[in-house]
N, C-alpha and C positions, 0 to 999 in steps of 0.2 A: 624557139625559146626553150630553155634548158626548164624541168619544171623539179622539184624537188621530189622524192621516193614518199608519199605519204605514212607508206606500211614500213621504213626502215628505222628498225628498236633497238640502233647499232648504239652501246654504251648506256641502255637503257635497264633497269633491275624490273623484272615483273615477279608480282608477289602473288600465287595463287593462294587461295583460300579453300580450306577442302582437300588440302593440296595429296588426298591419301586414296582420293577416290579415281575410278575410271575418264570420268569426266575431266577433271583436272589435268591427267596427260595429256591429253587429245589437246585442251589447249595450251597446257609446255609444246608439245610438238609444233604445234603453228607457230608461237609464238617465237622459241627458238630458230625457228624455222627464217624470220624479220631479222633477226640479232640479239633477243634480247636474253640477258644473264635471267635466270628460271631460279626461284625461291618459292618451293612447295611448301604453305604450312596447313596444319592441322592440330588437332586438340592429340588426337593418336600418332603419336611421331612413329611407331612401330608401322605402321602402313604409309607414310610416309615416306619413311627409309627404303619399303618394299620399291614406292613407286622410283623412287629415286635409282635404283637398281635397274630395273628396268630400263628406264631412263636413259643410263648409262650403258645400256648394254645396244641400247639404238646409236650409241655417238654424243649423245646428250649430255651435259654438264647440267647438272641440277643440287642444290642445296636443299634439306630436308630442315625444319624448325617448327619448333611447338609453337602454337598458338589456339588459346580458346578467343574466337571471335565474340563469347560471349563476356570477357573481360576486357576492362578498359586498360588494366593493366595491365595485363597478357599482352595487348597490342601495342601498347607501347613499350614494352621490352622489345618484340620483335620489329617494331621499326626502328629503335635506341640501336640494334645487332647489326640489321641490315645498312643503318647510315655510317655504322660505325667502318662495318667488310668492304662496304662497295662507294660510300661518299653521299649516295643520293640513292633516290628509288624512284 
């Protein structure tokens, strides 16, 4: 029986949160790693941007966006961007 790939994120947006910290690439790396399109946000786009460098400099395609988790509004900008870039998330 053929069984489906559980972990395959192929056409799939994952949104980290934090997206500026160390922790946050470890899970871009995995996660990119299944398939999925990597959108790093954080309230500090400036560390963001760092991580996203980095990122790229492993092979990685990552997008860097502000987001204060602590706004309602903030998050829905950045989901309004990300449905807008990629259709779905």
């Amino acid at each position: 029986m053929n069984q489906p790939n559980l972990f395959d994120l192929t056409n799939r947006v994952a949104i980290i949160t934090g997206g500026g910290g160390l922790l946050a690439s470890e899970h871009a790396i995995a996660l990119h790693a299944y398939g999925a399109k990597i959108i790093l946000a954080d309230v500090n786009i400036e560390s963001c941007n760092n991580a996203v460098k980095k990122l790229e400099a492993e092979g990685i395609t990552a997008i860097a966006k502000h987001c204060d988790v602590t706004s309602k509004e903030s998050w829905q900008k950045l989901l309004d961007e990300v449905v807008n870039e990629f259709g779905s998330i």
